[in-house]
C-alpha positions as CSV (number, residue, x, y, z in Angstrom):
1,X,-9.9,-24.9,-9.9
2,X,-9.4,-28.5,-9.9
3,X,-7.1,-31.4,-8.3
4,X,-5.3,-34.4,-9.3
5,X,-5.9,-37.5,-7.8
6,X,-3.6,-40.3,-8.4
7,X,-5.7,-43.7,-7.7
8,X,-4.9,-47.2,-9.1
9,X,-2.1,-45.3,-10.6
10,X,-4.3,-43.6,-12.4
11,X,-4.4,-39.4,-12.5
12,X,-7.3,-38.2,-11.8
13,X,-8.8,-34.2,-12.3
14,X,-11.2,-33.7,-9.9
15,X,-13.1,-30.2,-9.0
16,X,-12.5,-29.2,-5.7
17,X,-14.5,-25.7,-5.6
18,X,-18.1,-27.8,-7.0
19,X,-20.2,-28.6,-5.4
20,X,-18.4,-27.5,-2.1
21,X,-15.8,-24.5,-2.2
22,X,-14.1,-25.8,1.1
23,X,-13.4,-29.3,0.3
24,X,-10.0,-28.2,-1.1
25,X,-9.0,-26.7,2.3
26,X,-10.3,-29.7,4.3
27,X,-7.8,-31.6,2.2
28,X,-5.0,-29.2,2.3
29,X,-4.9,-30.2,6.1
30,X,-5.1,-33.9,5.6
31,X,-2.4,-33.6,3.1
32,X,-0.2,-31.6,5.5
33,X,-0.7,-34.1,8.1
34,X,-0.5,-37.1,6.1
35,X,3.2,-36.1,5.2
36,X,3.8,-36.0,9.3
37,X,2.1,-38.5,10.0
38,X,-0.4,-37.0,12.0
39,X,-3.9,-37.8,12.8
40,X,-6.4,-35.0,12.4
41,X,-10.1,-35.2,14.3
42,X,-12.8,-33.5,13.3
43,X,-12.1,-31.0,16.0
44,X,-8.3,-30.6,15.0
45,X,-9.4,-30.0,11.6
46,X,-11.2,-27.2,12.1
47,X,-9.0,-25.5,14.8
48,X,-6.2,-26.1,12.1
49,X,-8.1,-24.4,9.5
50,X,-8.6,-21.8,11.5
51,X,-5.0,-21.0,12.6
52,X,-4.0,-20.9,8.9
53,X,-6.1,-18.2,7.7
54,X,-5.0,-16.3,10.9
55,X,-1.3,-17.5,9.9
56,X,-2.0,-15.4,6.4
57,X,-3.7,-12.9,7.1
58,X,-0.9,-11.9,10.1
59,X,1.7,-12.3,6.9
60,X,0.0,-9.4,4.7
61,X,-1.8,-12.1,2.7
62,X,-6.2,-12.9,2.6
63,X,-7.3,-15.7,4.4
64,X,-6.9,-19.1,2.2
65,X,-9.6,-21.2,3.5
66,X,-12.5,-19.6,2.1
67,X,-14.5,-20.2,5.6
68,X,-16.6,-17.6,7.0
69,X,-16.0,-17.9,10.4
70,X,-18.1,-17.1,13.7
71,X,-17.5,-17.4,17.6
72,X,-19.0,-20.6,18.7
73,X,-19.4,-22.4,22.1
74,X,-16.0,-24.3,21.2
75,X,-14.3,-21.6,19.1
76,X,-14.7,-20.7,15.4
77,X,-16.4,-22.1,13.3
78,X,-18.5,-22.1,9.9
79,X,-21.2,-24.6,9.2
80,X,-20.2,-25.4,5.6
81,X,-16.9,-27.4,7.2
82,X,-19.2,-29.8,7.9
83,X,-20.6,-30.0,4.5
84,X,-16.8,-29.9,3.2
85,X,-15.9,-32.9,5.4
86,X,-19.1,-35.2,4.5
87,X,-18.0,-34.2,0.4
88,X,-14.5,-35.7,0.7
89,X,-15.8,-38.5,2.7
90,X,-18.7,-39.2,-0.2
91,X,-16.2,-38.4,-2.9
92,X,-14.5,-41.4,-1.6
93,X,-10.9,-39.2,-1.1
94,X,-10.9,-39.6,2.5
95,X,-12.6,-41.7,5.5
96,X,-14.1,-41.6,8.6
97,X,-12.2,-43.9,11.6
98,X,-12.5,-44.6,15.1
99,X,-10.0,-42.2,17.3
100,X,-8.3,-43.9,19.8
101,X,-7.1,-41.2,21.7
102,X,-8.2,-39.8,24.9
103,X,-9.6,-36.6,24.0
104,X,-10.9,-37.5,21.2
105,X,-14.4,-35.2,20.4
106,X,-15.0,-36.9,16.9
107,X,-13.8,-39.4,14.8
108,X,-10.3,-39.4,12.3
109,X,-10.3,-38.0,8.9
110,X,-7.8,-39.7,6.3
111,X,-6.9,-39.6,3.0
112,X,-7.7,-42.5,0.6
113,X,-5.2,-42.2,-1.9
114,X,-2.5,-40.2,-2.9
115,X,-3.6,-36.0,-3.6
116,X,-1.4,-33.4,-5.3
117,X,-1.6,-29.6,-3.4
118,X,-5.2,-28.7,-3.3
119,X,-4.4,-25.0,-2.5
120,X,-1.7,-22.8,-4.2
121,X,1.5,-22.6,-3.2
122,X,1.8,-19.7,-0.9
123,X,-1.6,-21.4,0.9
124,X,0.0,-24.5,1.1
125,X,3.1,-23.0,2.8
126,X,0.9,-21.6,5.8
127,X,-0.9,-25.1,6.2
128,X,2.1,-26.9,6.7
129,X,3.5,-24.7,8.3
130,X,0.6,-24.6,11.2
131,X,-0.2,-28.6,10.8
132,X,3.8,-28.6,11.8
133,X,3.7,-26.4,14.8
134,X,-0.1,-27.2,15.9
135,X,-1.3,-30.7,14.2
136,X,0.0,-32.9,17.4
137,X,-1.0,-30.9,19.6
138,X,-4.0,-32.4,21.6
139,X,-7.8,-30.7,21.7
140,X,-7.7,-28.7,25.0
141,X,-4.1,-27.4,23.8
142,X,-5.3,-26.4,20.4
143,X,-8.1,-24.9,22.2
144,X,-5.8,-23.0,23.9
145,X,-4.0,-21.9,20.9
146,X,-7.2,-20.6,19.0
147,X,-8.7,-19.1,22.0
148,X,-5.4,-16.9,22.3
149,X,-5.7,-15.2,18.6
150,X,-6.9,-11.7,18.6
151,X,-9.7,-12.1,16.5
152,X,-11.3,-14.6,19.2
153,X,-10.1,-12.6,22.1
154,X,-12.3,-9.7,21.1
155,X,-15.2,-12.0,20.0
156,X,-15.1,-13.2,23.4
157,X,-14.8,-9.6,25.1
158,X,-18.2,-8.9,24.0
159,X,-19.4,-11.4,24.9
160,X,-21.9,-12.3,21.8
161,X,-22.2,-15.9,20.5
162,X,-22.2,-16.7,16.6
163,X,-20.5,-12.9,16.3
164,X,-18.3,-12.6,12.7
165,X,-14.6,-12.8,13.6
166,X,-13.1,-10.3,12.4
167,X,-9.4,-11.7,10.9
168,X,-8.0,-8.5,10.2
169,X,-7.7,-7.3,14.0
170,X,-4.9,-9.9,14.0
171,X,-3.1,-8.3,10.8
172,X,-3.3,-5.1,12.5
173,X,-2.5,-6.2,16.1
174,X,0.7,-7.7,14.2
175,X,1.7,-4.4,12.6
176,X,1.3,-2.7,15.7
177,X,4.0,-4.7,17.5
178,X,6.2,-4.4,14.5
179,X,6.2,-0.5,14.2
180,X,6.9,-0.7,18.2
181,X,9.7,-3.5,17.7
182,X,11.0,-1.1,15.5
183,X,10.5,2.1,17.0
184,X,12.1,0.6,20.4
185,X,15.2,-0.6,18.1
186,X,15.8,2.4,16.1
187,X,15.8,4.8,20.0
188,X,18.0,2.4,21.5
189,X,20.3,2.6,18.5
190,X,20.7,6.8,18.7
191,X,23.0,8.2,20.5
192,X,22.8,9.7,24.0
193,X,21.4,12.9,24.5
194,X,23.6,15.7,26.6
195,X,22.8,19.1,27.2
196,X,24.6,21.9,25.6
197,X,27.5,23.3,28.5
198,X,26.1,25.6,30.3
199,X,22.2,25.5,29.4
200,X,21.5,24.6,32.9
201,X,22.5,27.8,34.3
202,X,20.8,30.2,31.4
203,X,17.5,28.4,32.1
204,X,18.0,28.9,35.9
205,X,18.6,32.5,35.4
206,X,15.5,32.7,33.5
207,X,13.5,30.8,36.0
208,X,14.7,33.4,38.7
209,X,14.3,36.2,36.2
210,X,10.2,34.8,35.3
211,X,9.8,34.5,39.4
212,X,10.9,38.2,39.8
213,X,9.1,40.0,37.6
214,X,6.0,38.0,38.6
215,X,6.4,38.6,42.1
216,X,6.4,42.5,41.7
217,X,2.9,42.2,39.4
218,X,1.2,40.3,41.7
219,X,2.4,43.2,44.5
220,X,1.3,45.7,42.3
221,X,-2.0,44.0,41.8
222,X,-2.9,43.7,45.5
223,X,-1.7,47.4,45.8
224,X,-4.4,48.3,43.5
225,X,-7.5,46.6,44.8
């Protein structure tokens, strides 16, 4: 797969899954954010990864990122990001600046120049989509946000550091709630139940029938002992 990159007006084709198969999904997220114009930290960037495979694999689809990712002291996380982030800053299409923010755990990552989609389409649709709802969001509130997913949740219920997350629990945590959404909708929908005139009084009868006849064995029983 490869990118173009537009500099000096010039287009550029640029291979984004050699040496490093994550550089294109580091840039997806500066792209995303770039078009907001939002800053992304180190630490954003990674939470906002994140989020987007969880966003796709909820929706039915595989995770688009291509990270392998593990419960860490501050969340998820997969060693090769950080080799992702130093390739885009070496290839020159984006740079390390000073965050002037308050919670700032690392420095700002920017794009250099102009960069068509890095991901396809359907990726591309759940990174912006996340960057939108997520990318302003400060650190502790992103924190928040990725310590709430269900994959993370269970990491963190057994209590293991550097455990695999395990993605799909989110997909099917998601269908679960759907089938109930559904199953709630379609009952509320049907019509009341009545009983048939009358049924109340037959089952009585039988009751008192039953009570009878179980009276006079036990009777009989005792008789015979």
């Amino acid at each position: 797969m490869s990118m173009r990159l537009i500099r000096g007006g010039a287009v550029i084709s640029m291979p984004v899954d050699s040496p490093n198969p994550l550089a294109g999904a580091v840039l997806s997220i500066l792209v995303a954010a770039r078009e907001l114009n939002l800053p992304v930290t180190e630490a954003h960037l990674v939470g906002l990864l994140y989020l987007s495979d969880v966003a796709a694999v909820e929706a039915g689809h595989p995770p688009i990122t291509g990270a392998t990712w593990r419960l860490g002291r501050c969340g998820p996380y997969d060693p090769a990001l950080t080799r992702a982030q130093d390739y885009v800053v070496e290839s020159e299409l984006a740079e390390r600046g000073a965050d002037e923010s308050a919670d700032a755990e690392a420095g700002v990552l920017s794009l250099t120049m102009d960069v068509d989609d890095p991901l396809g389409p359907d990726a591309m649709r759940f990174v912006r989509t996340v960057v939108a709802l997520h990318g302003a969001r400060d650190t502790a509130v992103l924190r928040t946000v990725v310590d709430a997913t269900v994959p993370v949740v269970e990491a963190q219920a057994g209590g293991e550091s550097g455990v695999l997350l395990d993605l799909n629990r989110a997909r099917r945590r998601r269908q679960a709630t759907a089938l109930l959404t559904r199953a709630k909708a379609r009952r509320a929908s049907m019509p009341p139940e009545h009983d048939a005139p009358g049924v109340g009084a037959i089952v009585k009868e039988e009751f008192l029938q039953a009570r009878d006849a179980l009276r006079r064995a036990n009777a009989k029983a005792l008789d015979d002992r």
